[in-house]
C-alpha positions in Angstrom: 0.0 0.0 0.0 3.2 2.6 1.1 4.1 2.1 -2.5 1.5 2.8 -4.4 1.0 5.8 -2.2 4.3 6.6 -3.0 4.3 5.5 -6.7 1.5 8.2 -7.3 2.3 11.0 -4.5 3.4 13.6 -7.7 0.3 12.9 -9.4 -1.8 13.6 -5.8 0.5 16.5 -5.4 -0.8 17.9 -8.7 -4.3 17.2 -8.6 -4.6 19.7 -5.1 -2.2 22.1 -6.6 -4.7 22.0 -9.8 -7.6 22.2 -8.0 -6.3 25.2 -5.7 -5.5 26.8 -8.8 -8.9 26.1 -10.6 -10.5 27.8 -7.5 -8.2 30.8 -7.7 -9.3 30.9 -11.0 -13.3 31.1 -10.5 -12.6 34.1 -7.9 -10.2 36.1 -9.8 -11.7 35.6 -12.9 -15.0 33.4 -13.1 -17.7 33.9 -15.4 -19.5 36.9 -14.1 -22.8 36.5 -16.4 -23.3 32.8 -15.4 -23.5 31.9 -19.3 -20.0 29.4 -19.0 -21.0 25.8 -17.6 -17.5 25.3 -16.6 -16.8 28.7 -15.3 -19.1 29.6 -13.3 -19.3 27.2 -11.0 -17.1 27.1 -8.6 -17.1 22.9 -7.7 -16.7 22.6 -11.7 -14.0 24.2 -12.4 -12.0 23.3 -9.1 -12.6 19.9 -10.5 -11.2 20.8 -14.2 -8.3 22.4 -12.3 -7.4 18.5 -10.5 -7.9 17.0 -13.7 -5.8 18.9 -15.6 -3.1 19.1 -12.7 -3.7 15.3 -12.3 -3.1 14.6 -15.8 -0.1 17.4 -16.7 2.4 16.2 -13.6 1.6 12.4 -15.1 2.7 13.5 -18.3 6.2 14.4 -17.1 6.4 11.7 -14.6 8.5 9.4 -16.1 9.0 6.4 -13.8 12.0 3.9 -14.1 11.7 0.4 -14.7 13.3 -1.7 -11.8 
């Protein structure tokens, strides 16, 4: 279990970092007429935000084979 924890911690690491940053996103700039699914909702596009952070630090997370 420690190693898959391990094994994925960059990819945890940039799923709160994204979804921090999606939220910082909604409040500074946001969708002020409510007309942007993503965007003006602030759950949505904290979400987005993890994915994307999720997804990004796997990219260039190269593992070595043992």
């Amino acid at each position: 279990m420690r190693k898959r924890i391990k094994d994925h911690l960059l990819e945890v690491i940039g799923a709160i970092v994204g979804g921090i940053g999606g939220f910082i996103y909604y409040h500074t700039i946001g969708c002020s007429s409510g007309a942007c699914p993503i965007k003006s909702n602030p759950w949505l596009v904290s979400l987005w935000g993890k994915i994307m952070g999720y997804l990004i630090v796997g990219i260039f997370n190269f593992k070595r084979k043992s």
